[in-house]
N, C-alpha and C positions, 0 to 999 in steps of 0.2 A: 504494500500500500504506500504510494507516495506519499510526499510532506502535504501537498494542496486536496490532496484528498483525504490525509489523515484530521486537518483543518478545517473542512469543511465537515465532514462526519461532526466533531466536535463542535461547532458553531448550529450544525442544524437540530443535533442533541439537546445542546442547551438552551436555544429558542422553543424546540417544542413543548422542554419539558417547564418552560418559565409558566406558557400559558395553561398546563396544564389546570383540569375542572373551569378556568375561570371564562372559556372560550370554546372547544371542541376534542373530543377524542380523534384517533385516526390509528392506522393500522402500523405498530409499529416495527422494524428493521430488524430480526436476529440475528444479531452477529455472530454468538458462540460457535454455533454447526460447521460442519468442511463448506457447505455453501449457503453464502446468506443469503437471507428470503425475509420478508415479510408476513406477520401474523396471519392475512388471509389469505395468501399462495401458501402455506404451510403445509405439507402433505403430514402432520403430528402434533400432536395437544402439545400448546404453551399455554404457557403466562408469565408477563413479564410486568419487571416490574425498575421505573427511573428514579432516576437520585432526586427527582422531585417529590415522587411516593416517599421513599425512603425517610426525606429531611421530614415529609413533613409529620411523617407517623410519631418522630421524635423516639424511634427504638433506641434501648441503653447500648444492644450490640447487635449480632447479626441472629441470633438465636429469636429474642426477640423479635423483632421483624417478621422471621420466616414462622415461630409458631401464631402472629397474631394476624398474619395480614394474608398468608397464603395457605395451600392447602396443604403444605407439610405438617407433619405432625413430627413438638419435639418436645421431649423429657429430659431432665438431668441425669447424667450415668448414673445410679445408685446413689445419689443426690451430687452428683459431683456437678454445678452449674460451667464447669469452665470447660468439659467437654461431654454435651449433650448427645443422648440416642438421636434421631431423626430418621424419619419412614415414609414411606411415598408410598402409598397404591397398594396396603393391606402386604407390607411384608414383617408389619411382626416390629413394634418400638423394643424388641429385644436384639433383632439382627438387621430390622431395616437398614440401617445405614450400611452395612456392608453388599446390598443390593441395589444401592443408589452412588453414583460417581457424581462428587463436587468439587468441584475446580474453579481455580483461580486467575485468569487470562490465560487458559488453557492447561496450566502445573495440576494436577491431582493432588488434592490432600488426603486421599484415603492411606492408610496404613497398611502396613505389610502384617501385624498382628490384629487382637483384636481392640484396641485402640479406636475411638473415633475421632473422627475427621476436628482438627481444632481449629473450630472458627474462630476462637477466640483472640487469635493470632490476625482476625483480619482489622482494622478498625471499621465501625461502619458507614465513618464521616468519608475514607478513600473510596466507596463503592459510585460508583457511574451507574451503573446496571444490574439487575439479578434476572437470569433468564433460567426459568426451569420447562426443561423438557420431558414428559411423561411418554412412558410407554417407548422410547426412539432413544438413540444416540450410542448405540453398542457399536457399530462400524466405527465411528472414530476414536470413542474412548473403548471401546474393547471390557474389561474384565470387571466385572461389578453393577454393570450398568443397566440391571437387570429391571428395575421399578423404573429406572430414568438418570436424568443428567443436571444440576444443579449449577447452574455459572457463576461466577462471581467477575464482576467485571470492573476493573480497577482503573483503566485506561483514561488518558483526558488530562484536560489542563484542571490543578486545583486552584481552589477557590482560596484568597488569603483571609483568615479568619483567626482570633482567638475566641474556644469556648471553653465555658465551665456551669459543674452542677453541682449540688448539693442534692441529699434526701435523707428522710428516716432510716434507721439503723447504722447512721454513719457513712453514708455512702457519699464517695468525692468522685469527681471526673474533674479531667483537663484535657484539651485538645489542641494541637498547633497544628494550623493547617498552612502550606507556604507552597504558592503556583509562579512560576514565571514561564512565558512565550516567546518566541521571535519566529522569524522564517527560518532556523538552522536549530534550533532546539526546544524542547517542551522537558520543565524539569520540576519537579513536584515534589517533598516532604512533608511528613504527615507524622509530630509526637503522641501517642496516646498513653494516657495514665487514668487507673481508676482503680477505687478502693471500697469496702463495705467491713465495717466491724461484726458482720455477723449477725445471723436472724436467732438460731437454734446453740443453745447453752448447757453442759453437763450442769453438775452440782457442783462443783469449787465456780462455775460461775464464768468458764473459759466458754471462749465465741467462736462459730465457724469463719470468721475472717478471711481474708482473701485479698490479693493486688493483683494487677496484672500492667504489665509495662510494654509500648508495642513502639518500635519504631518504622518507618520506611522510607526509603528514597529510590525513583526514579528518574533515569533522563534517556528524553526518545531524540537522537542526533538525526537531521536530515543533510548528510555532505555533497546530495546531488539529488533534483528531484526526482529521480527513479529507486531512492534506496531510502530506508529506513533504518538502523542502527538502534538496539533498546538495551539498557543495563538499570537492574533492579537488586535493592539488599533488603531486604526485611529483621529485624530483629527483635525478638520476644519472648519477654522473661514474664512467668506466672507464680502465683502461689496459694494454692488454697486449702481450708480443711473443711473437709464437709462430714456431716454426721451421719451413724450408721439406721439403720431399718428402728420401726417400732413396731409394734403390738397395736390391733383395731383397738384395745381401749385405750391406751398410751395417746393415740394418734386422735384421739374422737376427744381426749381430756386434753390434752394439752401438744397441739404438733411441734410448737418450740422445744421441749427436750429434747434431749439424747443423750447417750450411758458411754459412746464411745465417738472418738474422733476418726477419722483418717487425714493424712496431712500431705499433700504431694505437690511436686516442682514440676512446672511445665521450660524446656529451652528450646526455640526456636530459631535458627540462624539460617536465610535462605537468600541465595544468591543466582538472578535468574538474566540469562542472555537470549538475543532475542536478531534476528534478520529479516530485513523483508527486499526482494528485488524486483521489480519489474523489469522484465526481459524484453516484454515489450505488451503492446496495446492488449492482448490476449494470453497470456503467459506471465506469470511470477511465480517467485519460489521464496517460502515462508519455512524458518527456519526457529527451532528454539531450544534453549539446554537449559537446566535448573540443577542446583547443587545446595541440599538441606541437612545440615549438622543437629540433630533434636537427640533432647535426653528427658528421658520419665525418671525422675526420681521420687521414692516415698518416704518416707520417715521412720520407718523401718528400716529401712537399710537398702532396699531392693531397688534395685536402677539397671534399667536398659539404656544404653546409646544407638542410636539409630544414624545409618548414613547412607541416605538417597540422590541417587542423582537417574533423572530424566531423563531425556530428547526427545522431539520431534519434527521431522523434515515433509513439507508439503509441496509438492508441485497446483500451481490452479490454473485452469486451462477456462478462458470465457470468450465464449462465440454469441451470434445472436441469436441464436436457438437453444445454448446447452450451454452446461458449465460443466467441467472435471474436477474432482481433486484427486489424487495419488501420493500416497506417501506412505512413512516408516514410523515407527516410535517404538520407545523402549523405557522400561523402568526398572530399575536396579537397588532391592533393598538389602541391606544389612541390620541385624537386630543384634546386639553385643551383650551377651550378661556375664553372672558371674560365673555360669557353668558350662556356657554354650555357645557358638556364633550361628545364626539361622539364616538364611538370606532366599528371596524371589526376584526370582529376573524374569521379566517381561518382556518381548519382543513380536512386533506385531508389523503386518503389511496388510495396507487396502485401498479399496478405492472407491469413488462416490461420485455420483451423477446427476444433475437435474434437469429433465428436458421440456419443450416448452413443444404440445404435440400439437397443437394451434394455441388461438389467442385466450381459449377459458380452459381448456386442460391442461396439469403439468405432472409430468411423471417423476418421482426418485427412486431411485435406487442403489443400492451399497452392496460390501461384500468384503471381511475383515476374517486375517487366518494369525490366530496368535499361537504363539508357545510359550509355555509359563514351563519355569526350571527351577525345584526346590536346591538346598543344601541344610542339612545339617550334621552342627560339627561339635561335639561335646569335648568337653578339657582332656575327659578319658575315653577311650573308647574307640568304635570305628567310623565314620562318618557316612552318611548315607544319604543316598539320591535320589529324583525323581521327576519325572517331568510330564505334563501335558499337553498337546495341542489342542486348539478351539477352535472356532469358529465362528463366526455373524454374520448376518444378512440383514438389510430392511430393504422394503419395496412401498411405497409411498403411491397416491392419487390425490390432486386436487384438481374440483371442477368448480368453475366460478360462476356462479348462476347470472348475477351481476356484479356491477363496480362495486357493492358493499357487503354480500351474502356469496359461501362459497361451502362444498360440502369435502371433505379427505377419507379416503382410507388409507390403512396403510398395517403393513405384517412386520414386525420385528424377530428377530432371533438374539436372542445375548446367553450369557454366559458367569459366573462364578467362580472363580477359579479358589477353593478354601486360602485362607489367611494362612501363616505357620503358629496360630495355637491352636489350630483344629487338630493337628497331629499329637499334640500331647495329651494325659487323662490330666483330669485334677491331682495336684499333688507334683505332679513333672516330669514321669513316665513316659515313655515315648507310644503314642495311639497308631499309629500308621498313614500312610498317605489316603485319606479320605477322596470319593470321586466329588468334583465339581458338580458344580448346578446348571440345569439347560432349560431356557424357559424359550416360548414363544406367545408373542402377545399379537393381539388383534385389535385394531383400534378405527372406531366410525364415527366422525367429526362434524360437525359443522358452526361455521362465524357467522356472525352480523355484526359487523364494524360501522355503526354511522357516528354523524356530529357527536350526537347528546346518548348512545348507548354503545356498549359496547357488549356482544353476547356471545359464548362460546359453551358447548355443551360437547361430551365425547363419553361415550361405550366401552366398553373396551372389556376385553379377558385375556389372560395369562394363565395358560397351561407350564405345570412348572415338574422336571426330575430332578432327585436325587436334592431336594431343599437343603439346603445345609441348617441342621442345630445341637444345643447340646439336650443329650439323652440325660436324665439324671430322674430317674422311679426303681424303687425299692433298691435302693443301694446305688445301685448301677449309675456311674458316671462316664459318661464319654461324650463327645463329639461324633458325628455319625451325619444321615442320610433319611429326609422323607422322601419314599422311595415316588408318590405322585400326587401332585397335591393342581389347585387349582386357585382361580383368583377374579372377580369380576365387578363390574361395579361402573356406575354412573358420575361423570362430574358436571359440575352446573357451575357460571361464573356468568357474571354481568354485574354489568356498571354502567350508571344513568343517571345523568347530567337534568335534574330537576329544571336547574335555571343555572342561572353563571354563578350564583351564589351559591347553593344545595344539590348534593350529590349523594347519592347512596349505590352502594356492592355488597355482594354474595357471594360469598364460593363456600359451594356445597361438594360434598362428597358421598355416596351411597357405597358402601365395597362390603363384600362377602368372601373371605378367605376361606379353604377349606383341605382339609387333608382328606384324599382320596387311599391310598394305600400306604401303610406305613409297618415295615414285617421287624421292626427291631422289638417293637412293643407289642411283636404278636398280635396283632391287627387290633388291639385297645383303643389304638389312635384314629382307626377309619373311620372317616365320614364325620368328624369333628372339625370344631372350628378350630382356625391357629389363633392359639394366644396372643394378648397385647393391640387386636385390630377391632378397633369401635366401626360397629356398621356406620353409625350418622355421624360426619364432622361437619362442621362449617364458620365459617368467620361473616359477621352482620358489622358493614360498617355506613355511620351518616356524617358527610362532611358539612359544614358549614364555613363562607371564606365571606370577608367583608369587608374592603379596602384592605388594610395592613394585619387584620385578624383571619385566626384560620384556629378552625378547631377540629376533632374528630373522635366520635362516640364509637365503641368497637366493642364486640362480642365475640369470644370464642370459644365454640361448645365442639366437646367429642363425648359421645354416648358410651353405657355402658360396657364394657367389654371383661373376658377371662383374662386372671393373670397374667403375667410374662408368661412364666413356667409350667401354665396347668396346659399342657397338651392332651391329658385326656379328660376336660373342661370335667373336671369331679371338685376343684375345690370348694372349700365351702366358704371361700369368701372371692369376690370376685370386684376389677379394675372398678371402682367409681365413674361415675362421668364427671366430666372434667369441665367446669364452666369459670371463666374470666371475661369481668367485662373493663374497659380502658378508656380513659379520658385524657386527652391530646388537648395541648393549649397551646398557643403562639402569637407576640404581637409583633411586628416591625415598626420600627421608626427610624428613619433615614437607613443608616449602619448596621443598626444595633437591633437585635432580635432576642426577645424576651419567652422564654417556653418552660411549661410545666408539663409533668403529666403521672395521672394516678393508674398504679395498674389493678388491677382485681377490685376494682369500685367496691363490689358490694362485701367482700370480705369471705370470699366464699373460701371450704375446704377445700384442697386438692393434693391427690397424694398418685404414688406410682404404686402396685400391688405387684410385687415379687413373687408370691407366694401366699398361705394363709400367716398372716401376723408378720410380715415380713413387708412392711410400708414405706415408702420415702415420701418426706411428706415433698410438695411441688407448690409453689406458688399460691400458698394457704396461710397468707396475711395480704392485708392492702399496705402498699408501698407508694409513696410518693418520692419524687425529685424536682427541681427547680432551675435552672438559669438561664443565664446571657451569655450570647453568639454577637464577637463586635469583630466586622469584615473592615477590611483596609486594605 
């Protein structure tokens, strides 16, 4: 992508998204995919969503964001808020996230164990964009991408600002945001810091407390207007302790206890390179490497080092009928403890197509062959190997009825390839190389994009082998294999522009997970639901803007559902439904931007269900925070 095009993208981004609610919706640009498109030539369910959404929901980080404003669904790990489960399309807030790829200007933050993805590491004042992709995006990202694809899109010139907040429980935030431009470069830094004394208290009176320190800086060089040049550092220290499970009465009397802490260090050091060339009017080649120093350490003693490094090389071929892309990628993990080195390499080739078959049809289609290569290497002993190849396809249709209404289908194939703690039992025993998961989903779409609405509805099912979970009934611990399971379910999304002042959205989700055959548990488990997936979610939000005010009232409900762990849905206590409702404030005057906002209004319970008596509580007090954003 040239400098003038890089420019422009960025100038019409930020125009559109100035006017955003106060003026008109319109269909907008995806950039994440091998080829971009716009929402209603889209042959697969989005939603996306602008750094004008973003600012103005006034989320504390990216978590929030995505469990208030989108259809994702996200919990604290075993209360740990600084790296949250997240689940897309009924796979289970136990193992969802290792069936959803989320990335960062293309970098994967998924782990090679079972770790999740730490958004925490992102700020969410750097975000430009969030595009999530359902159901699609196995051909490019390859291995995990099973529910879908999650973007984060950091790209763009920033905004120069200092912010800061205050709230109950002690909570600080600071922010420095610092953009400069010319015609030869775009260079951006971005400090984040932010702190909470803690909600939940033992007896001596000690607090689950928490900081987390983010730094970033990038600069996009243009030495000639056919080439692009990008270098990127990220750095990210955390620390938090969060408190362990309770008991239904513990948790119904008082959710703030806890008997026991856990205390662990998050480090993140990430360094990412980037090319882009234009060969010419129809031809470029986009190029990218990333290199991530990260360490989990706990308080106990027990610490992993991690050390990943990336690439990806793209060829794009654009005619005026079709576009190409062809390329390579690879990811290379090491997990370092104190007994073992474990490591997954990744290596993938594919290629992707979108054709244009007249002026209201458009066809896609892909085709991705990876090989994943385990190792492990214990201090004593023999070391031992293993390897897979996979495979992906999607085939895509969009037909455009008119300029604003369009309908898609489209078939996906992805893939799983198990993490390396799947090979261990509890305790640290070696389990064996477990098979991957193969799913294929199916998915029936249709837009209405106008001024004042924007509507999108999609179908879809996902036929799923060999599910990856852990077995753990009458003794028995392992890591293992739902040998057929299945997945189906409706999504609803619209947003209507009342007037230039008032707007209201929906996004609903209907899903029915289900285990079909399952021969570990001697068929116990058939015909059950999977655990942790609420048939009903949805997010109700009403904006209101009025000259230099801007508010927004928000609702987010998921229904009842079985535990993580009861796969053969017998417990006798089962998930709550989960309701928060959120109030957003904001004033401007000239510079200076004044925001508040309360989260769980009403003060409602909310907890996670592990088990019977085995609770995390979640987002079960109302929290408020306060400040001022002064731009210069």
């Amino acid at each position: 992508m040239n400098k003038k095009l890089t420019t422009s993208l960025v100038a019409s981004l930020l125009i559109a998204t100035s006017n955003l609610h106060a003026e008109e919706l319109s269909s907008l640009i995806i950039t994440s995919p091998l080829i971009k498109t716009n929402e209603k030539d889209a042959t697969y369910s989005t939603e996306i969503y602008t750094k004008k959404e973003i600012e103005k929901s006034n989320s504390k980080d990216v978590y929030d964001f995505l469990n208030a404003q989108t259809s994702v669904t996200v919990s604290p790990s075993f209360g740990n808020t600084f790296a949250q489960k997240i689940d897309l399309r009924g796979y289970g807030i136990g193992n969802g996230y290792q069936n959803l790829v989320i990335s960062v200007n293309g970098r994967r933050l998924n782990n090679i164990d079972m770790q999740t993805q730490l958004l925490s590491s992102i700020p969410i004042e750097s975000i430009e964009k969030i595009e999530i992709i359902k159901g699609s995006g196995s051909v490019e990202y390859g291995d995990g991408a099973n529910s879908g694809v999650i973007n984060i899109i950091t790209n763009g010139k920033n905004d120069n600002y200092i912010k800061t907040s205050i709230g109950n429980n002690g909570v600080k935030n600071g922010t420095v945001s610092l953009g400069y431009s010319n015609d030869k470069i775009i260079l951006n830094g971005v400090v984040d810091y932010s702190s909470t004394n803690g909600t939940r208290s033992d007896t001596n009176g000690d607090k689950d407390k928490n900081y987390k320190r983010n730094k970033n800086i990038n600069l996009i060089y243009f030495p000639v207007d056919n080439l692009e040049l990008r270098l990127g550092r990220t750095y990210s220290n955390m620390n938090i302790k969060y408190g362990g499970s309770l008991t239904l009465e513990q948790y119904k009397n008082n959710p703030n206890q806890v008997s026991s802490f856990t205390e662990q260090y998050f480090r993140s050091y990430v360094t990412d390179y980037g090319i882009t060339y234009d060969i010419s009017r129809d031809y470029s080649l986009d190029i990218n490497y990333s290199d991530e120093d990260k360490l989990s350490k706990f308080s106990s003693g027990f610490k992993s080092n991690y050390d990943y490094k990336s690439f990806n090389t793209k060829l794009n071929i654009k005619k005026e009928n079709y576009n190409l892309s062809l390329g390579i990628d690879g990811f290379y993990g090491d997990r370092i403890g104190s007994t073992n080195t474990t490591s997954k390499d990744n290596k993938a080739i594919f290629i992707s197509g979108k054709y244009n078959l007249n002026k209201d049809l458009i066809l896609s289609t892909g085709i991705r062959k990876e090989k994943v290569e385990y190792s492990y290497s214990p201090n004593t002993g023999n070391e031992l190997n293993a390897n897979e190849t996979l495979s992906a396809y999607d085939l895509g249709l969009n037909y455009s009825i008119n300029d604003t209404s369009s309908f898609f289908t489209n078939i996906n194939k992805s893939y799983q390839a198990p993490d390396i703690d799947r090979f261990f039992n509890f305790g640290g025993t070696f389990n064996g190389f477990i098979k991957p998961a193969k799913v294929i989903t199916y998915n029936i779409g249709y837009s209405n994009i106008q001024k004042n609405n924007k509507f999108k509805t999609t179908v879809f099912r996902s036929n799923l082998k060999n599910e990856i979970y852990y077995y753990n009934i009458g003794g028995a611990n392992r890591n293992t294999n739902i040998d057929k399971s299945h997945k189906y379910g409706i999504e609803i999304f619209d947003k209507y522009l009342i007037n230039k002042n008032f707007y209201t959205s929906i996004n609903y989700s209907y899903i029915i997970a289900k285990i079909d055959n399952e021969d570990e548990g001697n068929g116990e488990f058939n015909g059950k639901d999977l655990p942790g997936v609420s048939t009903h979610s949805g997010t109700l939000n009403f904006g209101y803007n009025y000259n230099k005010f801007n508010a927004i009232l928000s609702h987010t409900y998921r229904s009842k559902a079985y535990a993580a762990n009861d796969f053969g849905n017998n417990f006798s206590q089962k998930q709550e439904a989960y309701n928060s409702t959120d109030l957003s404030l904001s004033y401007t005057y000239k510079n200076i931007e004044f925001f508040a906002k309360i989260e769980n209004l009403l003060d409602e319970d909310n907890g996670l269900w592990i088990r019977d008596n085995a609770i995390y509580p979640v987002n079960f007090e109302r929290t408020y925070y306060a400040g001022v954003k002064v731009k210069f």
